[in-house]
C-alpha positions as MATLAB code, in Angstrom:
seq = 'XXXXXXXXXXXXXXXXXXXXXXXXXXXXXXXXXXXXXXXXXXXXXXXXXXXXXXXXXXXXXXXXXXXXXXXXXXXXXXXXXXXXXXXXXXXXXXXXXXXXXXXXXXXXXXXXXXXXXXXXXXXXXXXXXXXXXXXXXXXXXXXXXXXXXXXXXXXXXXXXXXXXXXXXXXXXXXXXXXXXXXXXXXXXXXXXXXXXXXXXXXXXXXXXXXXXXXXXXXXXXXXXXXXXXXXXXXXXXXXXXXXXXXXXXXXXXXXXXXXXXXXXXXXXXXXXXXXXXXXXXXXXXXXXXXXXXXXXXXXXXXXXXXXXXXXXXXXXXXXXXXXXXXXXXXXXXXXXXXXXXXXXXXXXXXXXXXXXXXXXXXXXXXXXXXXXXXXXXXXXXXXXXXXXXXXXXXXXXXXXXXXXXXXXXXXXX';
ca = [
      12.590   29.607  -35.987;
       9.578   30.016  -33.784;
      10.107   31.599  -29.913;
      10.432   28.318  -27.516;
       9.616   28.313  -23.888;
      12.361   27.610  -21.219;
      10.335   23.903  -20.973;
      10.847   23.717  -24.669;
      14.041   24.918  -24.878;
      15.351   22.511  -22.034;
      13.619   19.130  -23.415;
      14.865   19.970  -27.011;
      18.654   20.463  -25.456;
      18.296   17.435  -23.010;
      17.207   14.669  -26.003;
      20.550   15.404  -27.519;
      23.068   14.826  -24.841;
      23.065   11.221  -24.050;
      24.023   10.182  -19.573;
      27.559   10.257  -18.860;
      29.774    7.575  -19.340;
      31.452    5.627  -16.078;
      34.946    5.941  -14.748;
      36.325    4.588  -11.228;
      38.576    7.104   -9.545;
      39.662    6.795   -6.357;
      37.481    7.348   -3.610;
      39.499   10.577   -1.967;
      39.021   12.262   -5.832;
      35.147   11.690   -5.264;
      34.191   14.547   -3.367;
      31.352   16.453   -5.938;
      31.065   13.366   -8.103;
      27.988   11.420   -8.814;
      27.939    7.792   -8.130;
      27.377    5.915  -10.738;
      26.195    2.194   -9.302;
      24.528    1.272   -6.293;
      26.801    0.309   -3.364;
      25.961   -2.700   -1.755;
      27.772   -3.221    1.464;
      30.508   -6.456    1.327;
      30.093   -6.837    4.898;
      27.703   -6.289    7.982;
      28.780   -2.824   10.035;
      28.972   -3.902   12.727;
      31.104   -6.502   12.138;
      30.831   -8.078   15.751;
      28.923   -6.935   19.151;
      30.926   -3.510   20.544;
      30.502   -1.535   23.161;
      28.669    2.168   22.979;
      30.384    3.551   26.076;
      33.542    3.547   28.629;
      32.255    1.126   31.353;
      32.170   -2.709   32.074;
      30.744   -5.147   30.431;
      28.619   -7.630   32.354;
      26.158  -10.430   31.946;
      22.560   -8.782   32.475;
      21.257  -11.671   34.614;
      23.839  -11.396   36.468;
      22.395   -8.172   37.330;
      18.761   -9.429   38.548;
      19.050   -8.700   42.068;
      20.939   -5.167   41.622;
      17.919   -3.031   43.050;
      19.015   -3.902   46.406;
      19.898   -1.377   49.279;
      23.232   -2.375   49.101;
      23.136   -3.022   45.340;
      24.954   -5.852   43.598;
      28.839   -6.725   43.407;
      30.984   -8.167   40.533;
      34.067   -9.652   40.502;
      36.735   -7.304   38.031;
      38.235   -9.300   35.796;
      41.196   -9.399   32.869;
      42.711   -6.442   31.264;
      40.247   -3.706   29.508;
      38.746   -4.438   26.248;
      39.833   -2.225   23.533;
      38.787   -1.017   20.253;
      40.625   -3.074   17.613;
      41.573   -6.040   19.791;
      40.216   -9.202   19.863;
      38.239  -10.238   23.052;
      39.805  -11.696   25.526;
      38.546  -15.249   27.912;
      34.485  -15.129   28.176;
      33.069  -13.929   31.639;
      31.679  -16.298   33.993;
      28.961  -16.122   36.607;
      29.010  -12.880   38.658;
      32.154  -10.749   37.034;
      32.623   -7.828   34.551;
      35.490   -6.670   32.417;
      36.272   -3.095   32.097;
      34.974   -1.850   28.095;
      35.809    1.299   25.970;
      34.037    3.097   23.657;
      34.108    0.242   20.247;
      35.333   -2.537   21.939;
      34.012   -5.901   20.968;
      32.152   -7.302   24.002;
      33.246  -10.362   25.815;
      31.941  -13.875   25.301;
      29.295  -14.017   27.448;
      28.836  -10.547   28.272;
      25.710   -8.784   26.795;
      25.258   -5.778   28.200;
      27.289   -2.491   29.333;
      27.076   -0.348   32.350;
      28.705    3.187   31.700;
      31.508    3.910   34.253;
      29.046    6.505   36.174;
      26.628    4.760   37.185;
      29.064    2.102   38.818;
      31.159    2.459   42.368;
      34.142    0.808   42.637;
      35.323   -1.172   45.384;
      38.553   -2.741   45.549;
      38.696   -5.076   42.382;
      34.704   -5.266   42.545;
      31.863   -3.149   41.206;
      28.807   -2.771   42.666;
      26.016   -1.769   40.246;
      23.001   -0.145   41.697;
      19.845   -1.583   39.337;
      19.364   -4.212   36.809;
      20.895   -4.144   33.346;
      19.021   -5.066   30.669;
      19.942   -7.025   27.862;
      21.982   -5.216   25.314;
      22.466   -1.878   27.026;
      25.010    0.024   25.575;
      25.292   -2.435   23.054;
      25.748   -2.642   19.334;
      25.283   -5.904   17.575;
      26.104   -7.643   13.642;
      24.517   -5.861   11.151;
      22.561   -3.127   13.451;
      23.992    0.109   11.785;
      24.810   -2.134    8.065;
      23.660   -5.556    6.950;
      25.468   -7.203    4.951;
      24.455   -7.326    1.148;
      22.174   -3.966    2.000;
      22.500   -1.214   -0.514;
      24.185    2.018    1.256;
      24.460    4.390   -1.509;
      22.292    4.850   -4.646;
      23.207    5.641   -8.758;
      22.903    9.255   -8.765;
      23.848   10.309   -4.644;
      26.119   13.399   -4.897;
      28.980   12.169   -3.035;
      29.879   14.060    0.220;
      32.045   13.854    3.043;
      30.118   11.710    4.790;
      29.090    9.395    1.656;
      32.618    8.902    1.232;
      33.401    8.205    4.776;
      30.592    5.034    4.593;
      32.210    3.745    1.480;
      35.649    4.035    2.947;
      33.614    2.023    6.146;
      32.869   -0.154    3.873;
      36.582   -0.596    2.406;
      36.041    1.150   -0.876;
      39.098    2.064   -2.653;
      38.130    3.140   -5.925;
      34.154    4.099   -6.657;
      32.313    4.466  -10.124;
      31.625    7.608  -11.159;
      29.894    9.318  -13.877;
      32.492   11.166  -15.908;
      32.180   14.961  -15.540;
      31.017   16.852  -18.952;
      33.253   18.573  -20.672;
      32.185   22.394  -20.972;
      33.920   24.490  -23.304;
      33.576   28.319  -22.874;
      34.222   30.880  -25.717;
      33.602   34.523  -25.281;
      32.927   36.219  -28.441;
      33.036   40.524  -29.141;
      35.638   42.992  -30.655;
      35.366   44.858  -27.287;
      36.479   41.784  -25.087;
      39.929   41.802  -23.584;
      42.001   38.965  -21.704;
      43.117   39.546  -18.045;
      46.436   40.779  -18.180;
      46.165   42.992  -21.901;
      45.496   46.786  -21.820;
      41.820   48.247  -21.018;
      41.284   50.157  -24.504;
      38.103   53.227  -23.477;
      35.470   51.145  -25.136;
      36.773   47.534  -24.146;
      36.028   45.491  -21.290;
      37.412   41.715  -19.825;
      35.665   39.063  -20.612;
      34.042   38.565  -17.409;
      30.690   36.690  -18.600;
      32.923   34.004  -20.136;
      34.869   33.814  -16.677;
      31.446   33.394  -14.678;
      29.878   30.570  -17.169;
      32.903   28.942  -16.134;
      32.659   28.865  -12.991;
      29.236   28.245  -12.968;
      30.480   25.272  -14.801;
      32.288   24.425  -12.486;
      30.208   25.076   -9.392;
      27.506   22.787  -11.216;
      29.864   19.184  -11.349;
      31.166   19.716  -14.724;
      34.619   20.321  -15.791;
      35.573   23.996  -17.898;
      37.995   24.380  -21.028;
      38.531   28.052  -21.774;
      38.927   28.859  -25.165;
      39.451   32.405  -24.727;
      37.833   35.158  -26.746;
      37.596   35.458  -30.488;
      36.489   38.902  -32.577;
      33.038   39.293  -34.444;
      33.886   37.461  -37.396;
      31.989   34.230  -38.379;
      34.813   32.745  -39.964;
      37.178   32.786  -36.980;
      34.538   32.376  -34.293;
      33.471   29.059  -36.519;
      37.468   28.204  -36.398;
      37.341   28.349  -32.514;
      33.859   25.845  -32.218;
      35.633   23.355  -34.285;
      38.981   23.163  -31.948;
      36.618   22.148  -28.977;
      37.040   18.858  -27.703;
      33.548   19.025  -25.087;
      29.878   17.457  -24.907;
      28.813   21.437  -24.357;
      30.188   24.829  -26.168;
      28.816   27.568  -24.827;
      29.327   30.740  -26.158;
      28.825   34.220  -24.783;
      27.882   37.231  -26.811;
      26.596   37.185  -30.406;
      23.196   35.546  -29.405;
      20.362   37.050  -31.498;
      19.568   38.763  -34.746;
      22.105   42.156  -34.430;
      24.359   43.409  -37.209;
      27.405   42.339  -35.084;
      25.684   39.109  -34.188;
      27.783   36.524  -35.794;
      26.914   32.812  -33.712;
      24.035   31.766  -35.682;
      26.004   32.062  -38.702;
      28.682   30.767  -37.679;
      26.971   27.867  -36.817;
      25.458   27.927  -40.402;
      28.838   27.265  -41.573;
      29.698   24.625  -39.194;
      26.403   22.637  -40.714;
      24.719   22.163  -37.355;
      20.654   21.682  -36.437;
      19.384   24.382  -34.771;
      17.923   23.600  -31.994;
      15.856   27.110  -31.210;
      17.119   30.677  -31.812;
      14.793   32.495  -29.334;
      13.225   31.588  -25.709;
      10.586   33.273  -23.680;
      12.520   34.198  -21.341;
      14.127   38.393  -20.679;
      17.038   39.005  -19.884;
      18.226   36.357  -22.113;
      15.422   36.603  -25.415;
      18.328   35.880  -27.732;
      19.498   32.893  -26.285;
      19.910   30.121  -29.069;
      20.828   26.381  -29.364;
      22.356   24.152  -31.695;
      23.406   20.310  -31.986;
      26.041   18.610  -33.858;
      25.425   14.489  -33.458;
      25.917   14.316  -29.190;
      27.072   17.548  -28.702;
      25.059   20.670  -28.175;
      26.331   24.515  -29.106;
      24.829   27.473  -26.403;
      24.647   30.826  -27.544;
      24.265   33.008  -24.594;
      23.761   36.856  -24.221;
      27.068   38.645  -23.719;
      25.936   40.679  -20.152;
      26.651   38.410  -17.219;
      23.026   39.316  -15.438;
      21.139   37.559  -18.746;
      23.817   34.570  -18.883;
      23.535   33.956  -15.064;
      20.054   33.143  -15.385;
      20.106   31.376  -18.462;
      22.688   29.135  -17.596;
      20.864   28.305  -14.211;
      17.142   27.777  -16.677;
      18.579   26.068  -19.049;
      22.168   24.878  -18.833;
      22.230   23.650  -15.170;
      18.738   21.207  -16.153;
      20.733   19.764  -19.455;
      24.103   19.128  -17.189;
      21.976   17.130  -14.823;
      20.629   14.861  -17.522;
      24.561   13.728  -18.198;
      25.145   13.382  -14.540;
      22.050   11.550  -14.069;
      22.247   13.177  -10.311;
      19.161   12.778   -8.397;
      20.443   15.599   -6.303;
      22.409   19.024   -6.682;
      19.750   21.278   -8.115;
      19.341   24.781   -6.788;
      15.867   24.661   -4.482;
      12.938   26.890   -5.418;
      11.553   28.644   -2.324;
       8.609   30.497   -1.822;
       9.134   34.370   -0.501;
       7.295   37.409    0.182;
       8.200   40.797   -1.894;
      10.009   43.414    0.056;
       9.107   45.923   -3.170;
       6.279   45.448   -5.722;
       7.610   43.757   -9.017;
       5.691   44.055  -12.491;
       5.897   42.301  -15.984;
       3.840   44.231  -18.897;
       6.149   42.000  -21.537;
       4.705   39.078  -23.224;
       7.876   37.360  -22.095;
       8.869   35.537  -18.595;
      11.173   38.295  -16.690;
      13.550   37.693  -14.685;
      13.877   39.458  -11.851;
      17.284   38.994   -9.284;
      17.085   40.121   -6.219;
      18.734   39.348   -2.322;
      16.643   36.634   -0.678;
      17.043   36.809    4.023;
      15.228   35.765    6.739;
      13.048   38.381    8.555;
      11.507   37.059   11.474;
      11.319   33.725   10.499;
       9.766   34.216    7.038;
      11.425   34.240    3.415;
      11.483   37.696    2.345;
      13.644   38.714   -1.261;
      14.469   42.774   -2.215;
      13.918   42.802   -5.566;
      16.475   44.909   -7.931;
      14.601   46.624  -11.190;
      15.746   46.461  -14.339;
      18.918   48.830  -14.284;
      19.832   47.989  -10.208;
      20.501   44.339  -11.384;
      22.466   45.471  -13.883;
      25.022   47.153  -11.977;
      28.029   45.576  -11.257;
      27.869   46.947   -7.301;
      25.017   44.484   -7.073;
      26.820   41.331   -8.160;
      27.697   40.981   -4.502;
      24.252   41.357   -2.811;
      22.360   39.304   -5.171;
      21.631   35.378   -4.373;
      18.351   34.712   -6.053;
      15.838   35.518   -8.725;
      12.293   35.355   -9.567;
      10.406   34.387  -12.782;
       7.510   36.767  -13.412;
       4.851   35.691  -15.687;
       3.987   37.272  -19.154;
       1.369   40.109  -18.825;
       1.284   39.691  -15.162;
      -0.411   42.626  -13.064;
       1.468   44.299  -10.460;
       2.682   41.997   -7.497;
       2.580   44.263   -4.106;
       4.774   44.111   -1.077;
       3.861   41.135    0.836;
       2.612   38.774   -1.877;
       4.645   35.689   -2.706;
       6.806   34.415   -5.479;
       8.907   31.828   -5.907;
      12.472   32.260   -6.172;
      15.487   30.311   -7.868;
      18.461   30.802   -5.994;
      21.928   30.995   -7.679;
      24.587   28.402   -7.623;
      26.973   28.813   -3.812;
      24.276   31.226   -2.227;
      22.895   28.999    0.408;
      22.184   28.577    3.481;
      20.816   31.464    3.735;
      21.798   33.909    6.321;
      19.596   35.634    8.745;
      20.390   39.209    8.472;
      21.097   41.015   12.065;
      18.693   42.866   13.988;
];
């Protein structure tokens, strides 16, 4: 098959995998989720006129004459109105009612004064200026209306998403379902945590980072462990997934000990594309059986990090049908010139800080970002252009930034 481009590659993958379906959980099992319907709100927040501070409420005309020398007395009336108790009798002409923070506001009252700017005398206030209507004062319907949609199809529910549609007496939300990811890492040199390290083997550690990248990106991992280079078995293992996504580490590309393609041959399903554009990551390939769609990623973690964040992170968000959650591009100056002679996109990762207010990323070459010491440092990557000339110190690129590396942090002086 023909070399695709990551654009290619991503719109072929994404008109295979249909949105994901809706399930109502309940709202403390949100958190990460995508909402699924709009949420209108059932009642005005709100729901009656409340009090913004500790003071007194008061009727503002009441207050007219308040800018005297002597300033203005009213009577002190009832027991304090508290948050979650009704109000009490309404005021009349020339008293107040002592108010906390939330409570509803007296019949008749329409205004608050805060307890500082108030002296007390005996079982009177005396206020020194006019209040105007509604100080200190929340009314129906100012912070919600009723009927008024809160939250949108497609927010990423946080904390503070959930606490409005708690507010709003939510129990249960819609959800879309999260994909199902199955992970299987392929190689006679892999090993499971736990088994003996033979001389030439090595865990399976780009298996354990796709999923948690999975993870990390809303979806919901199935390990299916590690099977040898053999078509046969490695076939056997794709058909025992129950998930909307297989991904598969090692065995992408055209090798002697290359065996996913033909497994996949033997499986019957539609390739989808067998190269991309894109190094690290060339031999990255695709495949589709009815809905579901078959990843063959490179076996070193440094090329399956940045596929998965090219390719598989813009195909998860078409099943979420999240209009937020994807890593931000940023633009940053080089700390070290970067060059790309190949007729491919490179990939370059790199550590992305703030110097002196400004963007700046260190970029690794080819063998630094290999190195497992690096793992650690690096937070972002660049996408160099085919043929591109070299790109000094200072100029600009934009960057990609991995999955749980931001906020940034400013590095110390």
């Amino acid at each position: 098959m023909p070399l695709v481009t990551l654009h290619e590659a991503v719109e072929r993958a994404r008109e295979v995998l249909p949105p994901g379906p809706v399930e109502w959980l309940p709202t403390e099992a949100c958190l990460g989720r995508v909402l699924a319907r709009d949420l209108a709100a059932p009642f005005a927040l709100p729901r009656a006129s409340q009090s913004l501070m500790d003071g007194y409420a008061v009727r503002s005309e009441d207050t007219r004459d308040a800018a005297s020398p002597d300033g203005l007395s009213l009577i002190l009336t009832g027991p304090p109105s508290a948050a979650g108790h009704p109000a009490e009798a309404p005021l009349s002409a020339g008293t107040c009612r002592r108010i906390l923070t939330g409570a509803p506001l007296p019949p008749g009252a329409d205004a608050v004064v805060p307890q500082e700017e108030v002296r007390l005398d005996g079982d009177r206030i005396v206020v020194g200026r006019p209040v105007p209507k509604g100080q200190w004062v929340t009314v129906p319907g100012e912070e919600i209306a009723a009927g008024e949609r809160t939250l949108h199809a497609g927010d990423l529910l946080t904390p503070a998403r959930l606490s409005l549609a708690v507010a709003l007496g939510c129990a249960v939300l819609p959800v879309v379902r999260r994909c199902r990811v199955a992970v299987l890492g392929t190689g006679d040199e892999l090993c499971e945590l736990g088994e003996p390290l033979g001389a030439q083997s090595r865990y399976a550690d780009s298996r354990y980072l796709i999923a948690a990248l999975v993870r990390q990106a809303g979806a919901q991992p199935i390990h299916l462990g590690r099977v040898a280079d053999d078509a046969g078995r490695i076939a056997h293992a794709l058909q025992e997934a129950n998930a909307e996504l297989v991904i598969s580490t090692g065995g992408a590309g055209q090798g002697d000990k290359d065996f996913l393609v033909r497994a996949w041959a033997r499986l019957g399903l539609r390739p989808l594309f067998t190269e991309i554009a894109l190094r690290p990551g060339h031999g990255t390939a695709c495949a589709a059986a009815s809905t579901t769609l078959y990843f063959a990623l490179p076996g070193g973690p440094l090329a399956a990090e940045i596929v998965f964040h090219e390719l598989i992170v813009p195909v998860l968000q078409k099943w979420s049908q999240g209009s937020e959650g994807a890593p931000p591009r940023l633009s940053a100056q080089l700390l070290a010139p970067v060059k790309n002679k190949s007729p491919l996109w490179r990939a370059v990762t790199g550590t992305a800080s703030f110097r002196d207010n400004s963007l700046w990323f260190q970029p690794f070459d080819k063998r630094q970002g290999r190195h497992f010491s690096r793992r650690r440092q690096k937070n972002a990557y660049a996408l160099i252009p085919p043929k591109s000339p070299i790109l000094k110190r200072g100029q600009r690129v934009t960057l990609g930034f991995f999955l749980g590396h931001l906020p940034l942090v400013q590095e110390a002086p």
